[in-house]
Each structure stands twice: as C-alpha cells, then as structure tokens.
C-alpha positions as CSV (number, residue, x, y, z in Angstrom):
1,X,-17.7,-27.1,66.0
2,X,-14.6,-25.7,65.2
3,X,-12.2,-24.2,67.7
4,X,-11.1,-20.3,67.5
5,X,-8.0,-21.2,67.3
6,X,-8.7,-23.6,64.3
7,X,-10.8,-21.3,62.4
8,X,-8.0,-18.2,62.7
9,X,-5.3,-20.6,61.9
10,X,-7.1,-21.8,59.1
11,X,-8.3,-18.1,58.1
12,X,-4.3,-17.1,58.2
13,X,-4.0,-20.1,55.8
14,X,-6.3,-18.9,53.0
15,X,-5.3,-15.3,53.7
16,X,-1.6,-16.5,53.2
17,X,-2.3,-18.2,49.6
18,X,-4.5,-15.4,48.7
19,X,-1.6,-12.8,49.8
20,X,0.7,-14.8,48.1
21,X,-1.5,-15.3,45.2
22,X,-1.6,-11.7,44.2
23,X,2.3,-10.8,44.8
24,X,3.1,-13.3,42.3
25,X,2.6,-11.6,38.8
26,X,0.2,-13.5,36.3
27,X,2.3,-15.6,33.6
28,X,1.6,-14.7,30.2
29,X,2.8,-16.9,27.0
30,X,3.9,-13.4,25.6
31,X,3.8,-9.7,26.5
32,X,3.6,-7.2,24.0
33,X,4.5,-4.1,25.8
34,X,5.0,0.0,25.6
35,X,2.8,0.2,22.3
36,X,0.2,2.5,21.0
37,X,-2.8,0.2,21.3
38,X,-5.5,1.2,18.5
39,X,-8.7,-0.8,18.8
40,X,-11.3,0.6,15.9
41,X,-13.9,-1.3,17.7
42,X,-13.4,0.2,21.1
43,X,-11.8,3.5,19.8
44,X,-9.0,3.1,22.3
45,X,-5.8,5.4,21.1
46,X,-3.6,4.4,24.4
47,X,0.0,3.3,25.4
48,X,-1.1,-0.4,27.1
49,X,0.5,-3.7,27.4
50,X,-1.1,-6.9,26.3
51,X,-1.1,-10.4,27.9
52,X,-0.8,-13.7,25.2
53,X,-2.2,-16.9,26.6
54,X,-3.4,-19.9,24.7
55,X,-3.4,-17.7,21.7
56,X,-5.9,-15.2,23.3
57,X,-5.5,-11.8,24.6
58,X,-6.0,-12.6,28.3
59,X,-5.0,-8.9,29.6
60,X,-4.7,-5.0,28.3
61,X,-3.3,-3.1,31.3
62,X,-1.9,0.1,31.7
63,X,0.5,-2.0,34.2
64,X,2.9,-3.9,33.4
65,X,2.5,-7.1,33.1
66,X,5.1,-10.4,33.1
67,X,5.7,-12.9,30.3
68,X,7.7,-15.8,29.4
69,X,8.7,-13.2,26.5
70,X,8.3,-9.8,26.1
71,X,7.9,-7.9,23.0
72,X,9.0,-4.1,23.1
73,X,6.4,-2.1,20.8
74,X,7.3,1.0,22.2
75,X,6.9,4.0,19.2
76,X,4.4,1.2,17.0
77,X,1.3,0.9,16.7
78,X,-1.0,-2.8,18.1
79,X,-3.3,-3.0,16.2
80,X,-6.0,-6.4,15.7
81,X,-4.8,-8.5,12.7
82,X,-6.4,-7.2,9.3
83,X,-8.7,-9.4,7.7
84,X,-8.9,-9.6,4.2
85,X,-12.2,-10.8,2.8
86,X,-11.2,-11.1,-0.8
87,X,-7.7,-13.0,-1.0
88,X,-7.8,-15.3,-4.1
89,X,-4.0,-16.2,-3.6
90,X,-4.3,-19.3,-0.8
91,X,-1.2,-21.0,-1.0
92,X,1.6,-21.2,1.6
93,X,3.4,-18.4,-0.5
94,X,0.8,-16.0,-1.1
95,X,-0.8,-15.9,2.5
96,X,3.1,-15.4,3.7
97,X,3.4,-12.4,1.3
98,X,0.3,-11.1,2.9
99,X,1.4,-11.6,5.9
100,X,4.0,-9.3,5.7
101,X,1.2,-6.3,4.8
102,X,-0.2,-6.9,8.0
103,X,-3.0,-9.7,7.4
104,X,-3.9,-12.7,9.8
105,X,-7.3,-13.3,8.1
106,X,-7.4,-14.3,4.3
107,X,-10.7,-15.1,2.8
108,X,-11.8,-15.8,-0.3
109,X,-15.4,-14.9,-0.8
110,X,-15.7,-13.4,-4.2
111,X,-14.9,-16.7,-6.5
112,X,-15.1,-19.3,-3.7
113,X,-14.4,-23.0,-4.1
114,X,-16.0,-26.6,-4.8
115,X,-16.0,-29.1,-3.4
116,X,-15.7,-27.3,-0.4
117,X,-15.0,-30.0,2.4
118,X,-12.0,-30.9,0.2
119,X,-10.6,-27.6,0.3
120,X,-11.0,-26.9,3.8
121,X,-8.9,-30.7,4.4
122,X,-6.4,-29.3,1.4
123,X,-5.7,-26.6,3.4
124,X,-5.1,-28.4,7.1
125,X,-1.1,-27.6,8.3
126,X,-0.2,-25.3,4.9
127,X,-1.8,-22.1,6.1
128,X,0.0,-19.1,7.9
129,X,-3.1,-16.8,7.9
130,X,-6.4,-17.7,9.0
131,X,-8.5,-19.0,5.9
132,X,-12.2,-19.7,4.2
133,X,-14.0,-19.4,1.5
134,X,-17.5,-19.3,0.2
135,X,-19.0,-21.5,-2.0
136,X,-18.3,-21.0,-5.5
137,X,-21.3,-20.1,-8.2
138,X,-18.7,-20.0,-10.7
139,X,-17.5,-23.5,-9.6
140,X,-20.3,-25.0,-8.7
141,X,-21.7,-24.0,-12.6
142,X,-18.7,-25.5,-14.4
143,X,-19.1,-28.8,-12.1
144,X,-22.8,-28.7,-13.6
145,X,-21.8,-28.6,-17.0
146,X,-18.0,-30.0,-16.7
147,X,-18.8,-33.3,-14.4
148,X,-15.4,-34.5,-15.2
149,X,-13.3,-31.5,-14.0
150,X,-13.2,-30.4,-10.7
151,X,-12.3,-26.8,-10.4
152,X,-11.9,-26.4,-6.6
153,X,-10.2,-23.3,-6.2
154,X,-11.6,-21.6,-9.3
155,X,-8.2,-19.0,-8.9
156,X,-5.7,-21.3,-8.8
157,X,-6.5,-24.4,-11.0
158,X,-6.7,-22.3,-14.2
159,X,-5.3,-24.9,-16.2
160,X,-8.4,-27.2,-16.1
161,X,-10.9,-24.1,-17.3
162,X,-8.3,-23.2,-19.8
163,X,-8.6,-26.9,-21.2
164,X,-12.1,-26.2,-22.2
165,X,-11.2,-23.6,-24.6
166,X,-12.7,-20.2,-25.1
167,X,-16.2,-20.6,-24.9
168,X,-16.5,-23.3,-22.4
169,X,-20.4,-24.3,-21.6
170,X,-19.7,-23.2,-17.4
171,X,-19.2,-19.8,-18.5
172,X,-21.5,-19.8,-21.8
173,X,-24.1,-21.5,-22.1
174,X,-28.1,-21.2,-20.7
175,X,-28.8,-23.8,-17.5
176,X,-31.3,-26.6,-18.5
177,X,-33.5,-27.5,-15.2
178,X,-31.3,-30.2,-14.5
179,X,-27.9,-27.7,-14.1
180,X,-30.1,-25.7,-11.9
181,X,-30.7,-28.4,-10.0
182,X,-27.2,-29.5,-9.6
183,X,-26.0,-26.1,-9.2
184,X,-28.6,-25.7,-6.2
185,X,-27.4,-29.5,-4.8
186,X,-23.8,-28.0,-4.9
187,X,-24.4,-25.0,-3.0
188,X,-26.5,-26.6,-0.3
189,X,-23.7,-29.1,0.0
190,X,-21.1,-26.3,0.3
191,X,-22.9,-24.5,3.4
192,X,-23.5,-27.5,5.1
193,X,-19.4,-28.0,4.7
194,X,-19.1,-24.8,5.9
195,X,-19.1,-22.4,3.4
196,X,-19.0,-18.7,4.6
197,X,-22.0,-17.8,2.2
198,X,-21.9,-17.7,-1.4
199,X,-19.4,-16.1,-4.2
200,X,-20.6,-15.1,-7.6
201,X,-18.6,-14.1,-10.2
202,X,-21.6,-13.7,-13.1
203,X,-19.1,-11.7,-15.2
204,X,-17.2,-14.7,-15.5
205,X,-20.8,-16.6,-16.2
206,X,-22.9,-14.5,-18.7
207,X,-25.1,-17.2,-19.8
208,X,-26.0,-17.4,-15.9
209,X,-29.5,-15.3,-16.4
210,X,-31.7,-13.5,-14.0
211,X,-33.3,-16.2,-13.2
212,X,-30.3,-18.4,-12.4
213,X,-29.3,-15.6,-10.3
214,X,-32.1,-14.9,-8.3
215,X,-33.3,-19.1,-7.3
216,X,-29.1,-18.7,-6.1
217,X,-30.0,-15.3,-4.0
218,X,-32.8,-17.3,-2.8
219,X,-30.5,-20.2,-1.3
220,X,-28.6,-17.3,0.2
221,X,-31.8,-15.7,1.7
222,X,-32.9,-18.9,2.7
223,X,-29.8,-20.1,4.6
224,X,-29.1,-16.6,6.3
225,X,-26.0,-16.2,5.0
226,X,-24.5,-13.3,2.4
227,X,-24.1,-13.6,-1.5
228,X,-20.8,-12.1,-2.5
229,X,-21.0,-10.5,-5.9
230,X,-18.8,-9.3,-8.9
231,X,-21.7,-7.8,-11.2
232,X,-22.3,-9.2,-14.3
233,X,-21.2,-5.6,-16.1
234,X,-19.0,-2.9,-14.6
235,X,-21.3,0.6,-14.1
236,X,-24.3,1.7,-12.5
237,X,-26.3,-0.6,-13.8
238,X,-24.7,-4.1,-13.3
239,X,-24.6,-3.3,-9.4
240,X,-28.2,-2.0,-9.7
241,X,-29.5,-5.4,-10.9
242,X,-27.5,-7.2,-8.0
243,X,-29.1,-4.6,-5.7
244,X,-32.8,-5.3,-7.1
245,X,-32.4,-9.3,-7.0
246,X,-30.9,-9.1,-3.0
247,X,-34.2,-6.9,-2.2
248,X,-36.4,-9.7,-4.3
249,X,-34.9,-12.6,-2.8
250,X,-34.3,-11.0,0.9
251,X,-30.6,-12.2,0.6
252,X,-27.8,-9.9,2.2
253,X,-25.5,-9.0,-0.5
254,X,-22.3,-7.7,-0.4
255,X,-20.5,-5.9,-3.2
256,X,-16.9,-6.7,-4.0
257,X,-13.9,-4.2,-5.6
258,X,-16.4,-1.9,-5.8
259,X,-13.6,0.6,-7.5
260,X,-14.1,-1.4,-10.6
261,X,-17.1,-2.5,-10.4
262,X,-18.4,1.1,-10.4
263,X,-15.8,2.4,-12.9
264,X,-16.5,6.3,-13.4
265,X,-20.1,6.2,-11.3
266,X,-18.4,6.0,-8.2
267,X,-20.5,8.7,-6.9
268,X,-23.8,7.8,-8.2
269,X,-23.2,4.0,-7.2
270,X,-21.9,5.2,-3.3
271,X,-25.0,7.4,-3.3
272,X,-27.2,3.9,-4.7
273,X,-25.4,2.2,-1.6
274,X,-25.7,4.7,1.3
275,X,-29.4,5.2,0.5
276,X,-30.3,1.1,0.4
277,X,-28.5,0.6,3.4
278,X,-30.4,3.9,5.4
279,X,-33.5,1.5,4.3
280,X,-32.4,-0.9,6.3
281,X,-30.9,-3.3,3.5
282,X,-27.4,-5.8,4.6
283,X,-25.3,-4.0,1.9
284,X,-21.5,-3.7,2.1
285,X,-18.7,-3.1,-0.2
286,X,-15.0,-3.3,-0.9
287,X,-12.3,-1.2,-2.3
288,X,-8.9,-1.9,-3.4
289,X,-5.8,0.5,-3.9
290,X,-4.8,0.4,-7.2
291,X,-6.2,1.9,-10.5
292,X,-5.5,-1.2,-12.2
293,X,-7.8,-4.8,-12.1
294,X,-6.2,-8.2,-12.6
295,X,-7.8,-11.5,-14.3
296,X,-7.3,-14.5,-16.9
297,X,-7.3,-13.6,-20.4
298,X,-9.0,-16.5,-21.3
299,X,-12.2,-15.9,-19.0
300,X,-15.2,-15.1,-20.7
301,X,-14.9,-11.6,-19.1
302,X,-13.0,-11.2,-22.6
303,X,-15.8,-12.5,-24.7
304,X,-16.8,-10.5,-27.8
305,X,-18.0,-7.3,-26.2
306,X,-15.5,-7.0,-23.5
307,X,-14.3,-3.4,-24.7
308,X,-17.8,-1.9,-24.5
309,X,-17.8,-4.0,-21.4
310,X,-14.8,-2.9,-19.8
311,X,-14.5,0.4,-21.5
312,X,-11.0,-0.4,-22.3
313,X,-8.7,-1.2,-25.4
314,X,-6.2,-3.7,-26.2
315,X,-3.4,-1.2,-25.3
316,X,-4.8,-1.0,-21.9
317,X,-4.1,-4.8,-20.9
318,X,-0.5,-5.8,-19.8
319,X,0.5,-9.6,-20.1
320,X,1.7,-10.0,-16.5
321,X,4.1,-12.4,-17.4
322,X,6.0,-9.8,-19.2
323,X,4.6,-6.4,-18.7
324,X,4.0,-6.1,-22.3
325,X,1.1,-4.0,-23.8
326,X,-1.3,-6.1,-25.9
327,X,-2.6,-5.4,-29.3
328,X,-5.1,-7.6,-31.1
329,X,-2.5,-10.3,-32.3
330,X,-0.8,-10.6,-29.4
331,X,-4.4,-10.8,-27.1
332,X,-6.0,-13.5,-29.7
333,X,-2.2,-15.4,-29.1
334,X,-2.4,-15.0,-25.3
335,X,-5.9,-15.9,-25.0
336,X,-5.8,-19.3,-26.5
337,X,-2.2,-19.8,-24.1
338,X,-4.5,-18.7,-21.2
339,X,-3.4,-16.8,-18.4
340,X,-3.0,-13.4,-15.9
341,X,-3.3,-9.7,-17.3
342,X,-2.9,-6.4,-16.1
343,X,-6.1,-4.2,-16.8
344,X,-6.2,-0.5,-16.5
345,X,-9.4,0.3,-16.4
346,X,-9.9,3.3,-13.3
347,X,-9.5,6.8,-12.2
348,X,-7.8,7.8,-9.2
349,X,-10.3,9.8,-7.8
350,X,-12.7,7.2,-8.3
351,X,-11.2,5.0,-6.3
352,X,-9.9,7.4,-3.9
353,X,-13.7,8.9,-3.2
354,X,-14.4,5.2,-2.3
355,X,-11.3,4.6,0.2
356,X,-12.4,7.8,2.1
357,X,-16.4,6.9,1.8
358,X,-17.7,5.7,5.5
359,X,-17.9,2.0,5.8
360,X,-16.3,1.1,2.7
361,X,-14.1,-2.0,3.7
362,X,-10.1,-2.5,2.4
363,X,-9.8,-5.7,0.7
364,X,-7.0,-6.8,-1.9
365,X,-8.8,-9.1,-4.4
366,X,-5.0,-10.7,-4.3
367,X,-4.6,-13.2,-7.0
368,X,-2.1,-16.1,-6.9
369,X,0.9,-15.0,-7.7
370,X,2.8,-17.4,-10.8
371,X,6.5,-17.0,-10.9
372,X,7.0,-14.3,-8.6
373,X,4.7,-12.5,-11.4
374,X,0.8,-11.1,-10.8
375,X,-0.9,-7.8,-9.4
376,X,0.8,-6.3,-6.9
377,X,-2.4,-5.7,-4.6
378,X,-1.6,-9.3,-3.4
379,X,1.2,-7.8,-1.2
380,X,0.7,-4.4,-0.6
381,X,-2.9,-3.2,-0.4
382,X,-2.8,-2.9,3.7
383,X,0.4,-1.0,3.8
384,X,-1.1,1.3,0.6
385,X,-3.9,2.3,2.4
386,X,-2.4,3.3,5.6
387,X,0.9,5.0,4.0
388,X,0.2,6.5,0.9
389,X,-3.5,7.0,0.9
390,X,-3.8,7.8,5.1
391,X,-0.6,9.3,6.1
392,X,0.6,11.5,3.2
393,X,-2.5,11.8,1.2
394,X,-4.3,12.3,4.3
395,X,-7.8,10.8,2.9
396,X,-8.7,9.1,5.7
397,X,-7.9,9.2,10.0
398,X,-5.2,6.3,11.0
399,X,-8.0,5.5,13.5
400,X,-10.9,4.9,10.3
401,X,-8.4,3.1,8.1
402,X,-7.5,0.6,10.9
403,X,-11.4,0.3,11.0
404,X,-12.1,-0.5,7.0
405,X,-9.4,-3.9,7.5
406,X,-10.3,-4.8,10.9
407,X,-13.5,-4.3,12.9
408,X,-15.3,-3.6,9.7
409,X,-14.7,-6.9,8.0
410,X,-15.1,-9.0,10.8
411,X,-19.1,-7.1,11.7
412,X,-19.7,-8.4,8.1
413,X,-19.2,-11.9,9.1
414,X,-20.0,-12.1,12.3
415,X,-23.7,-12.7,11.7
416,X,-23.9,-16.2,10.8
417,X,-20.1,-16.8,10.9
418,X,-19.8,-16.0,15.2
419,X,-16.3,-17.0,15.3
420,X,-15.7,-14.0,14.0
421,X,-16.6,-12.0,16.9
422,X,-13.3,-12.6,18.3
423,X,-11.3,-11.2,15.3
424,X,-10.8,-7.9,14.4
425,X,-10.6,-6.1,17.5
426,X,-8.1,-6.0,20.7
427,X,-10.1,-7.2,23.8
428,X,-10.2,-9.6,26.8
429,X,-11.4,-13.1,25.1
430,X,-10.5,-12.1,21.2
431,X,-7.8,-14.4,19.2
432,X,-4.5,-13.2,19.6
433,X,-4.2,-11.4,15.8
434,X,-2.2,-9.0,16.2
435,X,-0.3,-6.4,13.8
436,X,2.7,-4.4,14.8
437,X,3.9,-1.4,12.8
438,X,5.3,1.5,11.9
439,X,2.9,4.6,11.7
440,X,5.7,6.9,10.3
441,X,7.5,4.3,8.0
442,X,4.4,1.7,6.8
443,X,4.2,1.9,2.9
444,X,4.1,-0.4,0.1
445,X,6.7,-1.5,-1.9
446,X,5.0,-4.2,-4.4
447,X,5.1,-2.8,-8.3
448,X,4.0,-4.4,-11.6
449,X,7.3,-4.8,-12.0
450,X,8.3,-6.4,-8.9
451,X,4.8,-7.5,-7.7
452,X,5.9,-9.9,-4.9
453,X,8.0,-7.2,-2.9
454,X,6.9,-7.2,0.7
455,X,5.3,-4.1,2.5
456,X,8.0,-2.2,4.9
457,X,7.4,-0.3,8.7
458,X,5.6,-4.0,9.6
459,X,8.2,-6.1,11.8
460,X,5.6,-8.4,13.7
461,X,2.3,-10.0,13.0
462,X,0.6,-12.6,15.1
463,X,-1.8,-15.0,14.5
464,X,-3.6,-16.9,17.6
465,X,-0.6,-15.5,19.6
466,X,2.3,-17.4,17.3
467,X,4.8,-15.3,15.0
468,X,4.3,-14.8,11.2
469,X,6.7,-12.7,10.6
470,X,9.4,-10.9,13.3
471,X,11.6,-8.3,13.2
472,X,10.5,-8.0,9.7
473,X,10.6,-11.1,8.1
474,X,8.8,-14.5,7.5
475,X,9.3,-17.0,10.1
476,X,9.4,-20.2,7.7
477,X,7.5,-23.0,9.4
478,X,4.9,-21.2,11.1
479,X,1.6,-22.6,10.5
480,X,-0.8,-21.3,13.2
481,X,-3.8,-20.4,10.6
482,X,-6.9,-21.7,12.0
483,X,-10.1,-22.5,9.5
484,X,-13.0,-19.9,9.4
485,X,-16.1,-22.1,8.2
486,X,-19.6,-21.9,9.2
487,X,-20.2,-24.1,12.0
C-alpha cells in the first residue's frame, strides 16, 4: 500500500507535467493567422487562426496559436483549396498555372485516361495540385479499335489520334461484340486501378450508339461509381438522352460544361435538372466562365454536320495558335494539321443564369496549354467567378461561390471516392488545402491573347500544408500533390 506521502508526492508529480503541459503552447508546422476564415461547408464567416501539422489542419481557434512559422492573413480571406473536377491540362505547367487561380485539386473526369495504372505512376513526383482521373470511354474505344496506339491522356497525346486522320474508326465507326467487349474489359480494368468513375465524351464518339452507351452506364451503375458526360449533341435534347439512359441503367450521372452543353436552353435544361434531382436522381452539373468553348479541330466533333451541330460558322472558330478567324479553306487546311480552336458558340446570360443557379458547380474544362497558347479558362476560371461574376456583377454571395469550387465538388465525390471527405472544407482532421486571397483585388487576368497570364489578389495556396505559390508566385520545386483514386 502506498504511503500518503508517496501518493501526494507522486500526485504533485503528474499535476506538475500536466501544469506544465498546458503552459507550453501546442507546436504547429505553420500558423495561418488574423484571416477571414470562410468554410461553405460549415458556413463559418469568422476572423480564426489555423494550426498546420503533418499537412492537416490540427486547430481553428479564435486564440492564438504558435508555429514554427506564421503566416499573417489579416484583411484575406482562408478559404479550403478549390477543386476542379474538369482540368484536362495535367502537366507540371498547367497544374502550376492553376495553382495560381486558387486550385489544390485538379481532376480530369470528363475525357479521362487509359491505361489508367500507368497514368497514375506517370504522374508520381510531377504534380503540384492534387490529381485523378476517370476512366476514359473515349480512350478506352480508340484502344478497342486502335490496339497499336495508346492514347493515355486522351488531351494531351493528340498527335497519336491526329495520325489516324479524319475519320478515324475510335470516333467513327459502329462497335462489333468484340469492341464492346474490350471496351467493357478496359473500363473494369480502369476502376479496379482506381479510376474515379467513368468519362464520356460521345460527341467525340458518334458511332458510339445507344446501346454502347447504356451496357457503359450499366458498368457505372454496377460499380457505384458516376458516369461523367459531354452529350453526344449540344441542346435540350442531347442532355435529355444522357438523363433517360442514367434513369435506365440506375447510374449517377453527372453533367459537364453545362453552359455549352445547353447552348440557348439554359433554362429549360436547369429546369430538366432541378426537377430529376427533386425525384431523387444523383444529377450534378458544371459551368464555366467564358462564352467561348475550346477543342481539336480534327475531332470528329467537326464531322460533316458540326454547324447544325454546334450552331456555329466558320467565322466563329479562332485557330488558337494565332487567333485567326477561320473560313472554309483555312478550317479544311487546319484540320488535316490537327490541333486547338477557339469556339464561340454562347450567350452571356446563358451562362451567367447557370453560374447563379443553386448547386451548379465551377469547373474550368482547362485544356493543356501548347506554347503558352490555348483557352484561357485554364488559368482564370476561379478568380472569374469570384471577381468579375461575384464581386462586381454581384450574381452570386462570396459565401455561395466559395461553395460551387469547394464543398460542392468534393460532396460529388465523396460517395465512393471517401478521401474526399477531407477536401473542400476547413475543419479539425481535413488536408491542409488551403487558398489565400484577396476579396477586394481577386480577378482574372488570362485573355485569348495572352491565355497563360496568372490570376491576381491570390498570394498563397497550400496543398497538404506545403506552398504552391507565396506572396504571389510559383514556388518552383514544390511537388506536394497527392493522387485521388478510388481505393
């Protein structure tokens, strides 16, 4: 039995470390102090500092708190890292451009890749942002009917497609059962590598039919996870059929650029939305920015037709290379060379009626960018949005556009992807994504002219608690992107 004296001696002992133990401040890797902490998931509009530890936000106090460094956000906005769920641009360049409008998650879900183990392992130590992808329909057909090309990333190895000519059989011509069956072998092989669900392009596929479509949406239904979809037409219509074959197959579907997609029935096709998802249908969309699109000439979205299709003219396409306006000599010259064009093709109050609409996510559709040359939505959508379209058109509440890039996008995921439960917000436990800026000063400053020109008002953005960019620009060698995959 222990003495008194031992037991209060040894009582004095623990009450010493524990004394001791809370006089000494907690250590933090980094403390990002004095700033306006918006959190769309928690609605919290407050002055807090936030402890960094082990690239997770370990502490939001109205205290302050002590760090091996301290970052002074007094007058900014914190907000969670904005993730992008339609970023076709993934090399080291184009995620550092992005970085500097604001984004720590980059995903490409729309086009996709395949193979996608490789990708993923092609990606390892290159990536500033946070990256994924789905897997490809579009490169998953073309390995079907191409077995000796491998498209991978279906954006960025355009060369190989354009090799094929203009009426290559992956975009153009009817599956026999044996594609089908290799297209279905592909797919299941890219979810069990990971793939964050599966990205159609069917515009870019029009010999893909119903059919082919719907045993795909099946796969998706199957495996729980979300088909991504550009329609096979622009209009009404086009997203009806995508609509009809999620509700057939049971497969979540989500929607992408739904500005174009929907052309001039933005308000019938938001109405179409709003009342399948009161149902209780998984439905989602996108929206970006700009009233202009972006793609390859030489895709078969410019197959005999495309005018009718697009509701557009020659005169309405730019060579991005240039900026030149096309007419029928020089779009039959530039189609066989192969490569990006401009496309205006929407409305500005079609577009903005879908920034504003409730739910409606922000996402940039960024393509690579070749020679410092592309769309500008690669570089400035995030800092669009929030400057021209929040804080002098007034559209849209700082609080709902912080929720379209960040909370928003990560709920979509978060389903069958639950690493995604820690991004997107600022909270005790969530990766350390974190966006500092300007609410007075954040604006755009990409052009078609100048389409790489970073976004200003946005001096620090963190991903899993390491600097992207500081005090306004890149920081070179930072690498701290972390694969989002299916696990």
């Amino acid at each position: 039995m222990r003495s008194p004296l031992r037991m209060l001696i040894g009582s004095g002992f623990a009450l010493g470390l524990f004394v001791s133990a809370c006089s000494r401040p907690p250590q933090y890797d980094l403390v990002i102090a004095n700033g306006r902490v918006m959190d769309p998931a928690s609605q919290v509009d407050a002055v807090r500092n936030i402890g960094v530890l082990g690239g997770k936000i370990v502490a939001i106090s109205e205290g302050k708190l002590q760090g091996r460094e301290t970052l002074n956000a007094e007058g900014y906005v914190v907000s969670p890292g904005f993730i992008d769920l339609h970023a076709h641009g993934q090399t080291t360049g184009d995620l550092q451009i992005k970085a500097r409008d604001g984004v720590t998650t980059a995903l490409d879900l729309e086009a996709g890749v395949y193979p996608v183990a490789g990708w993923y392992r092609a990606m390892e130590g290159k990536a500033p942002l946070n990256y994924g992808a789905t897997v490809g329909h579009i490169a998953a057909r073309f390995a079907a009917f191409h077995p000796d090309i491998e498209v991978g990333h279906w954006a960025i190895n355009r060369s190989k497609v354009a090799s094929l000519g203009a009426m290559p059989a992956g975009s153009n011509k009817v599956a026999s059962e044996k594609e089908l069956s290799a297209m279905e072998q592909a797919i299941r092989q890219g979810l069990d590598e990971g793939g964050l669900g599966i990205g159609f392009g069917i515009n870019y596929t029009p010999a893909a039919n119903q059919s082919e479509i719907e045993a795909m949406f099946r796969v998706a239904a199957e495996r729980k996870v979300p088909a991504f979809v550009h329609t096979r037409a622009f209009g009404i219509a086009a997203i009806r059929e995508a609509i009809d074959t999620a509700k057939k197959t049971g497969a979540s579907l989500h929607i992408v650029h739904v500005g174009s997609s929907a052309i001039g029935d933005m308000k019938e096709v938001l109405e179409l939305i709003d009342s399948n998802k009161a149902a209780g249908m998984d439905l989602t969309t996108e929206v970006y920015p700009y009233i202009a699109a972006s793609t390859t000439l030489e895709s078969a979205m410019f197959d005999p037709g495309w005018q009718d299709n697009l509701k557009i003219n020659y005169g309405d396409l730019a060579w991005a290379a240039t900026g030149e306006r096309l007419n029928q000599e020089s779009f039959d010259r530039y189609r066989k060379e192969g490569g990006w064009v401009i496309i205006y093709m929407m409305k500005d109050e079609n577009v903005e009626q879908a920034i504003a609409h409730a739910g409606i996510m922000i996402a940039s559709d960024g393509v690579p960018f070749v020679d410092g040359k592309g769309h500008p939505r690669g570089a400035g959508t995030f800092a669009r949005v929030l400057g021209l379209y929040c804080r002098e058109k007034k559209l849209l509440s700082l609080m709902d556009a912080l929720g379209k890039m960040t909370v928003i996008p990560a709920q979509r995921m978060e389903g069958h992807v639950p690493s995604m439960k820690r991004k997107g917000r600022l909270s005790v436990g969530a990766d350390a994504d974190i966006t500092v800026f300007d609410p007075k000063t954040v604006i755009d400053r990409a052009t078609f002219d100048e389409p790489t020109t970073p976004s200003a008002g946005i001096p620090h953005v963190l991903v899993n608690g390491v600097f992207v960019v500081r005090d306004g620009g890149i920081v070179e060698d930072a690498r701290p992107g972390r694969p989002v995959r299916v696990e």
